[in-house]
N, C-alpha and C positions, 0 to 999 in steps of 0.2 A: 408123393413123388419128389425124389431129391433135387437139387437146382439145379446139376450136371446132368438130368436124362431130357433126353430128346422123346418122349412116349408121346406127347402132343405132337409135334412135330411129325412122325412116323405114321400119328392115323390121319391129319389133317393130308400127308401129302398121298396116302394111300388111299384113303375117300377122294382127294380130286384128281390123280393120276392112274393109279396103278392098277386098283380096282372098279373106277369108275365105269368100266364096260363090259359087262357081261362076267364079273370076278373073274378077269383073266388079269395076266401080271406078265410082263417079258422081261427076260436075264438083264438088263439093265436097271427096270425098276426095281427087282429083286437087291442087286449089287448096289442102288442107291438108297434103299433102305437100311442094308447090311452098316453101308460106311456112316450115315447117316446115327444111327445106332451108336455106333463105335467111334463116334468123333472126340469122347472123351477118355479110349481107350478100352470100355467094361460095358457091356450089356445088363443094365442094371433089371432088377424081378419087375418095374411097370415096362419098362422095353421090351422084355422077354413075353410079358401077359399079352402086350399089345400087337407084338412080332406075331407069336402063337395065335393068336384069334383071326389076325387079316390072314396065316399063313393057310388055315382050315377052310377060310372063305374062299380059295382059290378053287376056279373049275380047271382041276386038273386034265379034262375029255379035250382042250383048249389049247393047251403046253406039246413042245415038242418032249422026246424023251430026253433028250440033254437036259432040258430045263427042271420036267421033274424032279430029275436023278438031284437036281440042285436044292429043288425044293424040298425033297425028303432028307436032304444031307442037313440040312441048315435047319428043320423043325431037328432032329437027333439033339441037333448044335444045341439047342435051347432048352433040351427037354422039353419037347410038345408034345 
């Protein structure tokens, strides 16, 4: 992992926040993992492995359809 990625960061706050209930995630947590990500400009390949794995974990039966649409746009983003 390079010293500029936040991948630690992204599952530590997805394990205590985002996904901590029932793998649901709301447009915010989504948007704060994105920026989070991107705080050094580049979504680096552990950001992306890590982005990609919490993104699979989500119950999408849980999401409005706005949210999904977000969520499917952003795995694309990443190549998931």
């Amino acid at each position: 992992m390079s010293d500029g990625s936040r991948a630690k960061e992204i599952e530590q706050y997805s394990f205590l926040y985002a996904l901590a209930n029932d793998d649901v995630i709301s447009e915010s947590e989504l948007s704060f993992m994105k920026k989070l990500a991107l705080k050094d400009g580049v979504i680096d390949e552990e950001e992306k492995r890590v982005l990609c794995s919490l993104l699979d974990r989500v119950n999408e039966d849980h999401v409005d359809d706005q949210l999904k649409k977000s969520l499917h746009d952003f795995s694309k983003e990443l190549g998931c």
